[in-house]
N, C-alpha and C positions, 0 to 999 in steps of 0.2 A: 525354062518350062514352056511347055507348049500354050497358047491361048485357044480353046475352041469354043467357037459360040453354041450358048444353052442351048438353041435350036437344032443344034445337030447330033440325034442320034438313029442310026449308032454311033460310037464313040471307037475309036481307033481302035480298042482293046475290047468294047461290049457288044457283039451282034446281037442286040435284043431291041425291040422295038419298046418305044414309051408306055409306060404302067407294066412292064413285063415282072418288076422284082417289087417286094412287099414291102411295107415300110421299116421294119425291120429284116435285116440280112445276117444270117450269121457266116462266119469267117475265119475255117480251117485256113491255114497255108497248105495240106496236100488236096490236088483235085480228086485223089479218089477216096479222101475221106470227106470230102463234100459230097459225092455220090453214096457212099456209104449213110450217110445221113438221109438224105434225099429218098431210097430203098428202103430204108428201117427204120424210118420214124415220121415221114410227112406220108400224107394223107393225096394221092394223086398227081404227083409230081412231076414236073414238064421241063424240061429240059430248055432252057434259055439261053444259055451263052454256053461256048465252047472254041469260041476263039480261041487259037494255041494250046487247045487242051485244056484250059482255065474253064470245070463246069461250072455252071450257074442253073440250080431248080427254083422253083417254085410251087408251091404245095399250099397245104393245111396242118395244121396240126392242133386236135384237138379242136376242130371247125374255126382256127385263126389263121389268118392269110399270113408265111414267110417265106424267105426263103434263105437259100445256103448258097453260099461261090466260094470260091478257093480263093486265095490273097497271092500263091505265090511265099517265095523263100525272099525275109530279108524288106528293111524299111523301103527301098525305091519300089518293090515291088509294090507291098500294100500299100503305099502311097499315092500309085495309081489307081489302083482300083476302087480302093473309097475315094478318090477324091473323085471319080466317074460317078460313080453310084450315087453321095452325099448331092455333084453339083448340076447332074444332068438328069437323072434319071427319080428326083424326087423322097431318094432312102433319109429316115431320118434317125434309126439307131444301125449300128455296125458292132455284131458282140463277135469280137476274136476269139476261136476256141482252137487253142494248139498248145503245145507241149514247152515245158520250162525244167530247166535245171534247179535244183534247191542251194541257195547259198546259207542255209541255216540250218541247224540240226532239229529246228523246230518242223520243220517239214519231211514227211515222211516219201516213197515212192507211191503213186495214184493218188494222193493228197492234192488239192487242187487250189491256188494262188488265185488271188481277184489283185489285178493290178491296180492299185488307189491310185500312185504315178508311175512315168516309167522315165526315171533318169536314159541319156542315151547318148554315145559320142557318134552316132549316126551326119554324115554331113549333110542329107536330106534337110534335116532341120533351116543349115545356112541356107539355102536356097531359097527362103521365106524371108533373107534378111536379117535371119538370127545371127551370134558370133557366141561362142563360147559351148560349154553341154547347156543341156536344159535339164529340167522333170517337169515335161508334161503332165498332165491331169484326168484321169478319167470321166464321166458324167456322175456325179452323186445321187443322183436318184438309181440310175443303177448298181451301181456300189451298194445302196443300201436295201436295195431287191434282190440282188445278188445274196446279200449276207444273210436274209428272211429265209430265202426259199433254201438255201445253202442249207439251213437249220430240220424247213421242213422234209428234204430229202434224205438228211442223216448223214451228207457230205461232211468229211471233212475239210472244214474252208479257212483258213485265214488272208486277209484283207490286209496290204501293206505294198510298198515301192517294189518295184520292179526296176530292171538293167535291159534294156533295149542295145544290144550290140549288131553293130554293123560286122562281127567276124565268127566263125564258129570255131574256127583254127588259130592261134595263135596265143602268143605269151600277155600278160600284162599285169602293170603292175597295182591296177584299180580293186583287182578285185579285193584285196585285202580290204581297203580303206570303203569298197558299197559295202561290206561286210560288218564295219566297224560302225557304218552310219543305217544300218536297219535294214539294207535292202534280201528283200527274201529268196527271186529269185532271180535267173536269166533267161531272157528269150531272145528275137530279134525283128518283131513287128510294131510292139505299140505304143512306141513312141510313135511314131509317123502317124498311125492311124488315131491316136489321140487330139495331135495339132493338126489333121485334116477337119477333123468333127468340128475342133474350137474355131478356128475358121469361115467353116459354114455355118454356125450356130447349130449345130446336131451335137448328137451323143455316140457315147463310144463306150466299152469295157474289154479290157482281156481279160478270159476268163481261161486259166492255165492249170493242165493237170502234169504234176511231178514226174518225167520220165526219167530223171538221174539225178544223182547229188554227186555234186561239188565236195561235200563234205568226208562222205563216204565212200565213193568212189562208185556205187553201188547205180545200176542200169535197166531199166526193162526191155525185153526183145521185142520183135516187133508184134507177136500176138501178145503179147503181156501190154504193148501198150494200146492194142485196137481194142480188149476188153476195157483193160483199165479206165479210160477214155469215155468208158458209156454215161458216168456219172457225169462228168465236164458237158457232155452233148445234152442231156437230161434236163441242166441247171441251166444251160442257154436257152434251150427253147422255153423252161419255163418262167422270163423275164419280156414274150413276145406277148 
């Protein structure tokens, strides 16, 4: 891992200059569903980082200072970037809002998962000195903001373990047995950006809306899941 001192930004990955992003940041993995956010729901939006196509706005919403950046596909990714944001640039919550598969027939499609932890055979982890998997942890005050405002939006929310996978393709044979110990769904970010936040003493939440199930085999396209989605973006900004 790289070492860069606090004093230096931008940061390899952030062209934005000090105070540019809010204390709260939210955290698609597509950049053009960061701009999609940034367009149709903040309030005067600027455009901050764009390094590699990675945007990053900054706005208002509802007269409160946030902002939206993309993470990037997959734990190394967003482990960069919160951990910029988190250790340089002053961020102190990180709400992941992106798409999960359901490993439970409790969960429907556009149903949305609040990840409480997120088990993860990501090797990201070892790089901290870890050995073995983990379940990282989310921040509980947000967990339990999430779950409020989840109520008063009329979301359908359940709150529970999450599977942080480092692959989107392949065989295994875990999933039976996250299946058998409760976990709801799959994604492939937050773990990483969990044990960034725990690290820096900040906070962190995925907040994940159902694009597929595992169970049934059942998918949304890709306008099915940009509407779908509005609810998930909705519940994020209203925890800033």
């Amino acid at each position: 891992m790289a070492v860069i001192p606090e004093t230096r930004i931008p940061t390899p990955h952030i062209n934005a200059p000090a105070g540019a992003f809010a204390e709260t940041v939210l955290m698609p993995g597509d950049p053009l569903r960061a701009k999609f956010i940034a367009d149709n729901y903040l309030e005067n939006p600027v455009l901050v980082n764009n390094v590699r196509n990675v945007q990053g706005y900054t706005g208002t919403y509802h007269g409160k200072r946030v902002s939206v950046m993309a993470s990037g596909m997959g734990c190394p990714s967003i482990s960069i970037y919160s951990y910029e944001l988190f250790n340089f640039y002053g961020v102190e919550s990180i709400i992941r809002i992106g798409s999960a598969g359901a490993m439970t027939d409790k969960l429907k499609l556009k149903d949305i998962v609040l990840g409480m932890s997120a088990y993860t055979n990501s090797g990201v982890v070892r790089h901290y000195g870890f050995s073995g998997d983990m379940a990282l942890c989310c921040s509980p005050d947000l967990l339990f903001r999430a779950i409020e405002e989840g109520r008063k939006l009329n979301c359908n929310v359940m709150a529970g373990p999450i599977f942080s996978s480092d692959s989107f393709y392949g065989e295994s044979n875990d999933t039976k047995l996250l299946m058998q110990v409760g976990v709801l769904a799959v994604e492939m970010e937050a773990a990483a950006l969990y044990l960034n936040a725990a690290i820096a003493g900040k906070k962190a939440l995925a907040i994940c809306s159902i694009s597929d199930s595992l169970i049934t085999g059942e998918a949304l396209n890709a306008e099915e899941r940009q509407e779908g989605f509005r609810e998930m973006m909705k519940l994020g900004l209203a925890l800033i």
